[in-house]
C-alpha positions as CSV (number, residue, x, y, z in Angstrom):
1,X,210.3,37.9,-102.5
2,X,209.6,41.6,-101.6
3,X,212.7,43.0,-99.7
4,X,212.6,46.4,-97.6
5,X,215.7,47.8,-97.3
6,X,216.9,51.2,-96.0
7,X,216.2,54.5,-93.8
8,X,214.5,57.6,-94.7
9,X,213.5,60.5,-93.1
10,X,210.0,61.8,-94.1
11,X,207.4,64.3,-92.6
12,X,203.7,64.1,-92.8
13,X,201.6,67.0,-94.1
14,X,198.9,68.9,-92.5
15,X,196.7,66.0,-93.5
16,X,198.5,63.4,-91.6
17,X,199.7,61.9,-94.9
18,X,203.1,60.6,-95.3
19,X,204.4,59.6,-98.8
20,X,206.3,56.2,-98.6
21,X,209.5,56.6,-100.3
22,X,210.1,55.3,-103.6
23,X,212.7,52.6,-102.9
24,X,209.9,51.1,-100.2
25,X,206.8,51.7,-103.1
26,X,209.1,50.1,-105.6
27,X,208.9,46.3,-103.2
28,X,204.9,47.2,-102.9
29,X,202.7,45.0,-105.3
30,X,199.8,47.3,-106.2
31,X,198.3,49.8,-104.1
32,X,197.1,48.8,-100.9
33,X,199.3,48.2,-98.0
34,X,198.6,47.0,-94.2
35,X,199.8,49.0,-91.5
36,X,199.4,47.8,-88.0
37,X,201.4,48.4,-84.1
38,X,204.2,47.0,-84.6
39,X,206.5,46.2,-82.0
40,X,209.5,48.5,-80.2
41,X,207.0,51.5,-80.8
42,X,206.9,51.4,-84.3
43,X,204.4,51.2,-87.2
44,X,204.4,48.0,-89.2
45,X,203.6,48.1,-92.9
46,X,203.2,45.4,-95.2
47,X,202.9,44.6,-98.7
48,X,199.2,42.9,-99.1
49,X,200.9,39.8,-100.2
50,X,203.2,39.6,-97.4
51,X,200.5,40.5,-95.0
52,X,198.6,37.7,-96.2
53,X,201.5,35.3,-95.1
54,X,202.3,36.8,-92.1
55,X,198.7,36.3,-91.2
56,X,198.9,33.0,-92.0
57,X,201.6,32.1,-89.7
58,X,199.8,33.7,-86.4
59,X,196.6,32.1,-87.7
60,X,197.8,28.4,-87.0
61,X,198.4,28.2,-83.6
62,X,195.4,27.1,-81.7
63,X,192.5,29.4,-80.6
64,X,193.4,27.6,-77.4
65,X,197.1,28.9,-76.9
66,X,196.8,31.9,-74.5
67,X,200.1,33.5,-76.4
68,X,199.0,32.8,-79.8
69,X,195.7,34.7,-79.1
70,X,197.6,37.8,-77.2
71,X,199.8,38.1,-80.9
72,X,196.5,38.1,-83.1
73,X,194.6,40.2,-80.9
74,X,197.5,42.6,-80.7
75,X,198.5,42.5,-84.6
76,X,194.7,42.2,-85.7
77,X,193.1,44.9,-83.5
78,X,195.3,47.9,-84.8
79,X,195.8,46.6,-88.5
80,X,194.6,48.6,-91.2
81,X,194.3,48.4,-95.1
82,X,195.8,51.9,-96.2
83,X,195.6,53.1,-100.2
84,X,198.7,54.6,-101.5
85,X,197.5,57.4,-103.4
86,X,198.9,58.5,-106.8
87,X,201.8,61.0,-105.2
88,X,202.7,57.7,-103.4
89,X,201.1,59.3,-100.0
90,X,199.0,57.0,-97.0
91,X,197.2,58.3,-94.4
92,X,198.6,57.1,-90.4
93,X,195.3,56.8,-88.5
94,X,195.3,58.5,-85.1
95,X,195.3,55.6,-83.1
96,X,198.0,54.6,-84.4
97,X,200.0,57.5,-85.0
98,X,199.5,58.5,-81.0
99,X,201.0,54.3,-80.3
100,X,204.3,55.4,-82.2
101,X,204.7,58.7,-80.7
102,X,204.5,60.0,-84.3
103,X,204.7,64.1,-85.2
104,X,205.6,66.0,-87.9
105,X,208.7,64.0,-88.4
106,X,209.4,60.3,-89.2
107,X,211.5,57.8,-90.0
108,X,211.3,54.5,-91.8
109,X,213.3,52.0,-92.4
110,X,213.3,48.6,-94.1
111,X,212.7,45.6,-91.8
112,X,213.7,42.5,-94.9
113,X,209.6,41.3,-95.4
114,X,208.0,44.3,-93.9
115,X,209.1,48.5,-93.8
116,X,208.6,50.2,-90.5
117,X,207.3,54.1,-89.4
118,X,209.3,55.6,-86.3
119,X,209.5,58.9,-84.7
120,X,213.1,60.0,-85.3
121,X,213.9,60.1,-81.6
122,X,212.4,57.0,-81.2
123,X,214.4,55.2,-83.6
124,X,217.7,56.8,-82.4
125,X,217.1,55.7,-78.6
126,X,216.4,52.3,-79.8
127,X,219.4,51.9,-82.3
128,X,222.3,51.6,-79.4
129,X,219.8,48.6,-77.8
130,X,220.5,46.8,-80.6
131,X,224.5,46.2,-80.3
132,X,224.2,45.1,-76.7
């Protein structure tokens, strides 16, 4: 199994073009990814693979369970197949760039199946809300 571990602090380029860092590319299983809203303000990103079996679990409740549509509607509307370039670079669409609050400045951090993308500030306002 893939595991993301870690936090690094990265900036995007004029282009809007963040390069994953190498620790995260080294878990990534050729060279697409899926990035998608995550939750907490934050941009998800799987492996392909791991995307695939997260899917798989939101696809098997029934079309008939209000909540289990609200989680594919709100993980499948915003997800996006991204290419990791040879410099190890993606692209954060708009849309999803403007959800996270995202500027020149990011973080990510490893999430165990998935890695996440965080404005800086972002991340360090939520941090204390997790040792309550």
């Amino acid at each position: 199994m893939k595991l993301f571990l870690g936090e690094y602090e990265h900036s995007l380029d004029e282009r809007g073009r963040i390069t994953l860092p190498r620790k995260i590319r080294q878990e990534i299983t050729g060279t697409t990814i899926v990035i998608a809203r995550g939750f907490d303000t934050c941009i998800f990103g799987y492996d392909l693979t791991q995307w695939e079996a997260e899917s798989a679990k939101q696809l098997i409740s029934p079309i008939t369970d209000k909540e289990g549509r609200q989680i594919r509607r709100y993980l499948f509307s915003s997800a996006e197949k991204a290419d990791i370039d040879k410099l190890g670079r993606i692209v954060l669409p708009t849309h999803l760039k403007e959800y996270a609050d995202i500027g020149k400045d990011v973080k990510v951090i490893g999430a165990g199946d998935h890695f996440e993308i965080w404005d800086p500030d972002g991340w360090n306002a939520y941090l204390p809300t997790m040792e309550n």
